[in-house]
BAFI-3210 file (N, C-alpha, C; in Angstrom, 3 decimals, decimal comma, padded with zeros to 6 digits):
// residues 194
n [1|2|3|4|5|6|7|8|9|10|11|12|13|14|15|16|17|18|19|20|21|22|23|24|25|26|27|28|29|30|31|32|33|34|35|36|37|38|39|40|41|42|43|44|45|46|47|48|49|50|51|52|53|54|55|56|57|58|59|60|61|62|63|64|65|66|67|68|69|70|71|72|73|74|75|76|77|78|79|80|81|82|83|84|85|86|87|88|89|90|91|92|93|94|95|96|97|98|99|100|101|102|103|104|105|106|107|108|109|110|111|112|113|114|115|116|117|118|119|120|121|122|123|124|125|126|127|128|129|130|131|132|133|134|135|136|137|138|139|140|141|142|143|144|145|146|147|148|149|150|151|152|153|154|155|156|157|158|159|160|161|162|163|164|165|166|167|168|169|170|171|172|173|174|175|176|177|178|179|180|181|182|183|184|185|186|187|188|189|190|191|192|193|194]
n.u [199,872|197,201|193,996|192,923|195,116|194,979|192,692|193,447|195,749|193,843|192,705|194,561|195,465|193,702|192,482|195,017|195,296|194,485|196,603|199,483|203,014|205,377|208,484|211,271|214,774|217,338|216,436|214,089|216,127|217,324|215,436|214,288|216,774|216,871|214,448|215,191|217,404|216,704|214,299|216,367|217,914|215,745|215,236|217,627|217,409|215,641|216,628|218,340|217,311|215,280|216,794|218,058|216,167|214,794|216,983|216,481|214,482|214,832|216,701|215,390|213,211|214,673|214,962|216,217|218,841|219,532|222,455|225,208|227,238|229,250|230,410|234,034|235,114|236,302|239,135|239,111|239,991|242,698|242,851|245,273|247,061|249,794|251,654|253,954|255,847|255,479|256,115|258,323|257,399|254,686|251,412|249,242|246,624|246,529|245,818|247,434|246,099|244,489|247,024|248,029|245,899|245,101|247,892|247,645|245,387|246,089|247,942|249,653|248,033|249,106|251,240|250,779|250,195|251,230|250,381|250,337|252,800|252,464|253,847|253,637|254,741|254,617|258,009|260,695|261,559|259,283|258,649|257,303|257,182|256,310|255,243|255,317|253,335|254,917|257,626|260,124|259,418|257,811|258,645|257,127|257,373|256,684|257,649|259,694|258,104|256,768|255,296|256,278|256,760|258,245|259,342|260,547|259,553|257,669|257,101|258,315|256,140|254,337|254,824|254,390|251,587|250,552|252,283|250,210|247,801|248,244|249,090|246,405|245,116|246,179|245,255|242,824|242,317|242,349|244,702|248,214|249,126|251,765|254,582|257,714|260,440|261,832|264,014|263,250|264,438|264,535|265,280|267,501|269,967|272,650|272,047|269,494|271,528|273,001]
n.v [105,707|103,653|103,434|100,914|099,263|100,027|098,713|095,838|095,975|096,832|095,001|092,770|093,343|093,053|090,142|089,152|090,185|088,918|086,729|085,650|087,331|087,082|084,521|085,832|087,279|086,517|085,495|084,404|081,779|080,670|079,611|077,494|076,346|074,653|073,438|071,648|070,125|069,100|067,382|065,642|064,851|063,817|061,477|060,204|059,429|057,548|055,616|054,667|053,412|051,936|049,660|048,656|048,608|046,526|044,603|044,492|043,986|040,868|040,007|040,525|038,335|035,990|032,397|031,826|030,289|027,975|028,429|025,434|024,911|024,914|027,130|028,182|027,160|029,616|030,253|030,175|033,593|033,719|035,465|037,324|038,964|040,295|041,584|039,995|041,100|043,781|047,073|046,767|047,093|048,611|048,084|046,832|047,402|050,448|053,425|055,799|058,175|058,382|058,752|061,377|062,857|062,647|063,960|066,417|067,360|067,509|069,419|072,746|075,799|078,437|076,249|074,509|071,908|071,741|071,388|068,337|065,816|063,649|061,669|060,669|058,262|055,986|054,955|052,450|052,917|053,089|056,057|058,616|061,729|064,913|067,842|071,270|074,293|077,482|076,416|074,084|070,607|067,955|065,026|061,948|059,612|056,106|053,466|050,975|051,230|052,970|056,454|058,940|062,829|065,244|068,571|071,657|074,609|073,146|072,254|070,181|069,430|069,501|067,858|065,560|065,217|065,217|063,031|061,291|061,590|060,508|057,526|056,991|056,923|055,380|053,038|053,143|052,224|049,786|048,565|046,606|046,885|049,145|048,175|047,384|046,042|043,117|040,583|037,903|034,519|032,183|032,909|034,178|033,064|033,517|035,488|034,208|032,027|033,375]
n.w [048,920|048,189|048,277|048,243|049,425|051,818|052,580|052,455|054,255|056,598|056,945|057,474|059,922|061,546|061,022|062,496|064,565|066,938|067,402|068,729|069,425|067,792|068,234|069,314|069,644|071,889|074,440|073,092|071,795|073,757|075,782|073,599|073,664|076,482|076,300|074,630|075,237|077,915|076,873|075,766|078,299|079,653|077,528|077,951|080,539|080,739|078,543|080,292|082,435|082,089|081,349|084,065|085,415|084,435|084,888|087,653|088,069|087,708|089,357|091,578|090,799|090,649|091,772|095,501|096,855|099,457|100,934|100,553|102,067|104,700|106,419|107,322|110,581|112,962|114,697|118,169|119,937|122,168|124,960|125,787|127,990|127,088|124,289|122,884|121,391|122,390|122,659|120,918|118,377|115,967|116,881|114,002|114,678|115,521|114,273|112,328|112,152|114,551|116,368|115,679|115,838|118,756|119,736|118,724|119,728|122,525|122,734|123,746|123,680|121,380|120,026|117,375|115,197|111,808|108,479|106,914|105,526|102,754|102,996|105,088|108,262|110,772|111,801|112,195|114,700|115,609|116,034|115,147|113,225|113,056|111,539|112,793|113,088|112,303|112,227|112,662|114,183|115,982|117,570|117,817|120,063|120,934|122,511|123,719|126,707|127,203|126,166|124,436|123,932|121,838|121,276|120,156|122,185|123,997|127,349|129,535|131,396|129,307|127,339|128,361|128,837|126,132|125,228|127,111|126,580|123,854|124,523|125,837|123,708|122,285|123,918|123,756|120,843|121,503|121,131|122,161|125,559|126,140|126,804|128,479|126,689|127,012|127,304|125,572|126,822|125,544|122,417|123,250|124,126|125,254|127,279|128,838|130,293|132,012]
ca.u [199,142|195,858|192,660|192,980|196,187|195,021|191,903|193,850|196,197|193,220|191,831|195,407|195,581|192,150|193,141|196,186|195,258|194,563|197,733|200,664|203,857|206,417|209,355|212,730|216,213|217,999|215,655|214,106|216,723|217,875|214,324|214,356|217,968|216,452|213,526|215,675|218,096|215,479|214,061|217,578|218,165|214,443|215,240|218,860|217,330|214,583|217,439|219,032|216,456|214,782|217,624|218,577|214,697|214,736|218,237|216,325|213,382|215,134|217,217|213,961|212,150|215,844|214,678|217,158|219,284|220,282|224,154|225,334|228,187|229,273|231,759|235,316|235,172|237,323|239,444|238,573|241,364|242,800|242,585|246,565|247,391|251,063|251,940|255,451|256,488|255,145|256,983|259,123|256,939|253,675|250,388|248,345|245,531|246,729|245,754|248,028|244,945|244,591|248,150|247,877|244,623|245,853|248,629|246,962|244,080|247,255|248,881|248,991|247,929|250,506|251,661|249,984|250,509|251,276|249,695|250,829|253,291|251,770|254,642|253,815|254,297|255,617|259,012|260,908|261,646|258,272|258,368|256,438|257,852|254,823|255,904|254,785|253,509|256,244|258,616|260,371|259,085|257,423|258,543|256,355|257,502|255,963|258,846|260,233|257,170|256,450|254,602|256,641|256,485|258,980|259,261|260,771|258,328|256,813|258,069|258,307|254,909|253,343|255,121|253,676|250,084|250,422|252,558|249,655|247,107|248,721|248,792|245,509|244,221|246,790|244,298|241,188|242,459|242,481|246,117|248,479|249,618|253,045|255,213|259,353|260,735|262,367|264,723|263,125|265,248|264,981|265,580|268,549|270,562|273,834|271,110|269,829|272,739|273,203]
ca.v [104,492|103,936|102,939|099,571|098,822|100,465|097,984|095,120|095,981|096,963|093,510|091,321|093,597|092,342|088,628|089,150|090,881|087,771|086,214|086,127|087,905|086,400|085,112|086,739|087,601|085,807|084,994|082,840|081,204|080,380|078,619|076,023|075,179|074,417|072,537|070,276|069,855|068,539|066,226|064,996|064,054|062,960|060,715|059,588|059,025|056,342|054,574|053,644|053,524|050,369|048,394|048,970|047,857|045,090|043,830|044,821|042,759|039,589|039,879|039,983|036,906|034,840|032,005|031,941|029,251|028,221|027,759|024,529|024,838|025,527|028,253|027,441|027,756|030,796|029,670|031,799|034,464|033,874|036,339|038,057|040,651|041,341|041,089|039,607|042,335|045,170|048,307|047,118|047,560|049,652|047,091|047,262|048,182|051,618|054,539|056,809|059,548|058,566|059,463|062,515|063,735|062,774|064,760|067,725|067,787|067,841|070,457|073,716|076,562|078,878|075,185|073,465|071,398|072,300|070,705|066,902|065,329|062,698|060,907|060,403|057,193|055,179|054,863|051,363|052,479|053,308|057,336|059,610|062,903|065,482|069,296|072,212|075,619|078,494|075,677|073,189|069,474|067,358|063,712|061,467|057,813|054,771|052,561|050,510|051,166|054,415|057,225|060,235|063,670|066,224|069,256|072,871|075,291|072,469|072,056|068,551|068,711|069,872|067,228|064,419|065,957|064,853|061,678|060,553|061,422|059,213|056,092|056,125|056,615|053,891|052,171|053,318|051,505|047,882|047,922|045,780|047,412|049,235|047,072|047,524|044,807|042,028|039,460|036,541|033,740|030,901|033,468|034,747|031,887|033,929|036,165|032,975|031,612|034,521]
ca.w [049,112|047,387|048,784|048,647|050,014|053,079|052,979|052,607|055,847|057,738|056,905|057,457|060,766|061,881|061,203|063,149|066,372|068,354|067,506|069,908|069,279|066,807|069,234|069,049|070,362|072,715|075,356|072,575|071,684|075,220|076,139|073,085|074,201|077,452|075,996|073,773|076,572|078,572|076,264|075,597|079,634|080,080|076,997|078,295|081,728|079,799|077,977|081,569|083,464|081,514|081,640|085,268|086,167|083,955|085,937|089,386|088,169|086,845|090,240|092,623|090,418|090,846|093,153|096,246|097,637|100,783|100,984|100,489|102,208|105,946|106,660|108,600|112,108|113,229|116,092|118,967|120,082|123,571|125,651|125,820|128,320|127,120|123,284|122,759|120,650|122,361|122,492|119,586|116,853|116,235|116,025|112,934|115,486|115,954|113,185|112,317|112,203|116,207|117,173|115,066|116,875|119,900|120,206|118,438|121,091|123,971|122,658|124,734|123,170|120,897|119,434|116,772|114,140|110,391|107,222|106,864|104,617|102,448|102,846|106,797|108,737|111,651|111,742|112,573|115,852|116,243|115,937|114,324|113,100|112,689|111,756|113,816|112,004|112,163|111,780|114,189|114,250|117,233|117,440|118,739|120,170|121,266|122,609|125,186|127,428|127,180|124,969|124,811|122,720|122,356|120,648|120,843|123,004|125,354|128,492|130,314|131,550|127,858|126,362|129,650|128,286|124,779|125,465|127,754|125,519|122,578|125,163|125,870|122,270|122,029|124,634|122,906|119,707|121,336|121,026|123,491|126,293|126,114|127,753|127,854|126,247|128,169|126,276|125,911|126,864|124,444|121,693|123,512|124,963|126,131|128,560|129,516|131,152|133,202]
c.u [197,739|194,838|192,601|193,930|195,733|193,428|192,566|194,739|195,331|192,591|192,973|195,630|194,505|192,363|194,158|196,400|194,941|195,645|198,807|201,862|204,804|207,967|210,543|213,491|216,667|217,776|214,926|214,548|216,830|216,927|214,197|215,422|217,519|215,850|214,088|216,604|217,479|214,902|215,275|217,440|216,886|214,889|216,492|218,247|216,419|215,466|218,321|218,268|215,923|215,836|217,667|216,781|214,440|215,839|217,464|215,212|213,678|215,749|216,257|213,618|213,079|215,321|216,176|217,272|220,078|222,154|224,000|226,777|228,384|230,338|232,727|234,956|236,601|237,470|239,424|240,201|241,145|243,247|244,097|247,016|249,009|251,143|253,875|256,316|255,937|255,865|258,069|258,506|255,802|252,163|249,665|246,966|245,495|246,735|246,789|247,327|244,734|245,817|248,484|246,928|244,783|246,584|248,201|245,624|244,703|247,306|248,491|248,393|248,774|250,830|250,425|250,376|250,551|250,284|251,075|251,328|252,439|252,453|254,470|253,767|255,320|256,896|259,628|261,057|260,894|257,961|258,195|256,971|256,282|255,306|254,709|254,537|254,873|257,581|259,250|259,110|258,633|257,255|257,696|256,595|256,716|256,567|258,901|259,082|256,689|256,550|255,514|256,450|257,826|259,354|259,756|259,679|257,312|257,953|257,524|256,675|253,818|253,681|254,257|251,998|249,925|250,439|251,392|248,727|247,040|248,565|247,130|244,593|244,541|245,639|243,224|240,812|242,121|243,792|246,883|249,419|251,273|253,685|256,979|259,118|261,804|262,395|263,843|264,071|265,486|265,360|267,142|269,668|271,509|273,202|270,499|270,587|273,035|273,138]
c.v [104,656|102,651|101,426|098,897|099,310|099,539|096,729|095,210|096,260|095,416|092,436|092,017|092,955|090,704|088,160|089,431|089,734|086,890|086,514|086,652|086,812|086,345|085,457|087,620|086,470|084,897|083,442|081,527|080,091|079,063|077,634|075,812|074,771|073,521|071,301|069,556|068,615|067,461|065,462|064,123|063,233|061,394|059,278|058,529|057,213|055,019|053,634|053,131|052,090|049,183|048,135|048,311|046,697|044,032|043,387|043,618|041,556|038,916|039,276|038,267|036,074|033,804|032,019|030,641|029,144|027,858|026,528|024,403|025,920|026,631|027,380|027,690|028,391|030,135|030,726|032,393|033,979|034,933|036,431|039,142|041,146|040,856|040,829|040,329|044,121|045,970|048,253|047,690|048,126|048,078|047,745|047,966|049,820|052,337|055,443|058,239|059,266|059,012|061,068|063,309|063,674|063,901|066,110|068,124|068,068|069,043|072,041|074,766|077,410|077,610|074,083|072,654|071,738|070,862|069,327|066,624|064,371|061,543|060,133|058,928|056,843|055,009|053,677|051,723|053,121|055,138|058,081|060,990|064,362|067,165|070,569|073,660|076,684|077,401|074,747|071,808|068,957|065,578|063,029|060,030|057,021|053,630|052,417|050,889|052,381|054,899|058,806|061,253|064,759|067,385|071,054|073,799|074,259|072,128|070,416|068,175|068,299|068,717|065,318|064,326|064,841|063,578|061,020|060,156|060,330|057,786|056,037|056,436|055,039|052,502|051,764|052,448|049,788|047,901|047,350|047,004|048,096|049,201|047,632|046,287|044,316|041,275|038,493|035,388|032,241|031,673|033,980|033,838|032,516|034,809|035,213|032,490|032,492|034,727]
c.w [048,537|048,876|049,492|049,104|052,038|053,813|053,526|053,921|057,036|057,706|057,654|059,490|061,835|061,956|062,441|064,434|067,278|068,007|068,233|069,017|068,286|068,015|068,687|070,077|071,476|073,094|074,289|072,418|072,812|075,541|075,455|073,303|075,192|076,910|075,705|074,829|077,604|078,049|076,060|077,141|079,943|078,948|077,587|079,616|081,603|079,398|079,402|082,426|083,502|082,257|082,891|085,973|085,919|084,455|087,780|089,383|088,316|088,436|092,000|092,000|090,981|092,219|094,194|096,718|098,821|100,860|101,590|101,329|103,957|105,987|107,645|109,404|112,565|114,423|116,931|119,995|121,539|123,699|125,775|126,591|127,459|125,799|123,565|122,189|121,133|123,200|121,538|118,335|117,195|116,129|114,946|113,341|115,303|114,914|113,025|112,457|113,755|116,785|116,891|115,671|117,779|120,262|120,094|119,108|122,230|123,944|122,986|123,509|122,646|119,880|118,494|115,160|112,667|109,512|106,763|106,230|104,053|102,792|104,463|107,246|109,508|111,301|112,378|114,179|116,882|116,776|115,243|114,436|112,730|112,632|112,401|112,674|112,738|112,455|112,739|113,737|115,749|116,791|118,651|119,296|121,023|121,436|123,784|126,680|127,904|126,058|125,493|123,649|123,490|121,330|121,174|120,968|123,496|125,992|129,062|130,503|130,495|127,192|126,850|128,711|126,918|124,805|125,824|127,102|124,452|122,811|125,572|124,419|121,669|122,443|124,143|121,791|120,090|121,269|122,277|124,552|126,018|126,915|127,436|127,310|126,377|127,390|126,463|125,622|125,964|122,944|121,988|124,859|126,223|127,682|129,364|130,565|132,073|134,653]
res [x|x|x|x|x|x|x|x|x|x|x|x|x|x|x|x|x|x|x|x|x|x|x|x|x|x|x|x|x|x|x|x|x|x|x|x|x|x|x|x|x|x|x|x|x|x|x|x|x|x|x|x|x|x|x|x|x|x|x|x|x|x|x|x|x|x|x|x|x|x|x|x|x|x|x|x|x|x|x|x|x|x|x|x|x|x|x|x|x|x|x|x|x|x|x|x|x|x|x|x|x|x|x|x|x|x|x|x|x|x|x|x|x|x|x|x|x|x|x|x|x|x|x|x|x|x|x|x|x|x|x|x|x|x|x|x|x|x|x|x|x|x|x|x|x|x|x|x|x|x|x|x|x|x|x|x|x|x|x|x|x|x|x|x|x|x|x|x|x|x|x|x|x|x|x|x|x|x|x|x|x|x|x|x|x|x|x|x|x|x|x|x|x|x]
***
């Protein structure tokens, strides 16, 4: 190296010493994806943002009117202790997720319910099939005036427990009392006459 080569780098070194580092590897990289990133969603967020204020605005200024128009008058429910159909069919009142928790809050200990079909639901003559883990099923009915449950490993009283349970969730629901069900006579002439 000659003389002056070693001026000239002590000179570009001198220039250079308060300058920051040149960036590089990865880490660089990494941080302007971030940056641009960032400006991207800040920008995105701008393009919806407008519109969506300019809807909210237009919506506030809108003058308001009073309805022109009365509503029907709902005829008011009489009061029903016994439904005419109850213990044949299930009312729409009644959840299928309440008879399901029901019974599975009865149930003794040892016995509990498995993971649910999708397929699950009332059955026309109003009984619910619900499977048990290590295998075995527990039907559940809601007929003729009484809530019963029955299933292998409960005994009479375990099964009383559950049943009772189910009727008064039944209760809880608003639904109509479960009643047997007693012919009615203009539907059924020959009983009638009797």
């Amino acid at each position: 190296m000659t003389e002056n080569e070693d001026e000239v780098r002590a000179a570009l070194a001198a220039l250079v010493a308060d300058e920051p580092d040149l960036p590089g590897g990865s880490a660089d990289i990494e941080q302007r994806g971030i940056r641009r990133r960032n400006r991207r969603f800040t920008a995105i967020g701008a393009l919806v943002a407008v519109p969506l204020l300019a809807g909210a605005v237009a919506l506030a200024a809108r003058p308001t009117q009073a309805p022109t128009t009365q509503p029907l008058a709902q005829p008011s429910p009489s009061p029903q202790l016994v439904d005419p159909n109850a213990g044949t069919q299930l009312p729409t009142g009644f959840p299928l997720g309440s008879a399901v928790d029901a019974v599975a809050g009865a149930l003794p200990g040892g016995v509990s319910l498995a993971e649910l079909p999708m397929d699950l639901g009332w059955q026309a003559d109003g009984s619910l099939t619900l499977p048990l883990t290590g295998g075995g099923v527990l039907t559940l009915t809601v007929a003729n005036g009484d809530c019963s449950v029955s299933a292998p490993g409960l005994d009479a009283a375990q099964g009383k427990a559950a049943a009772d349970a189910v009727c008064q969730a039944w209760r809880d629901a608003g639904s109509p009392p479960v009643a047997p069900v007693e012919p009615n006579p203009s539907e059924q002439p020959e009983l009638a006459a009797r």
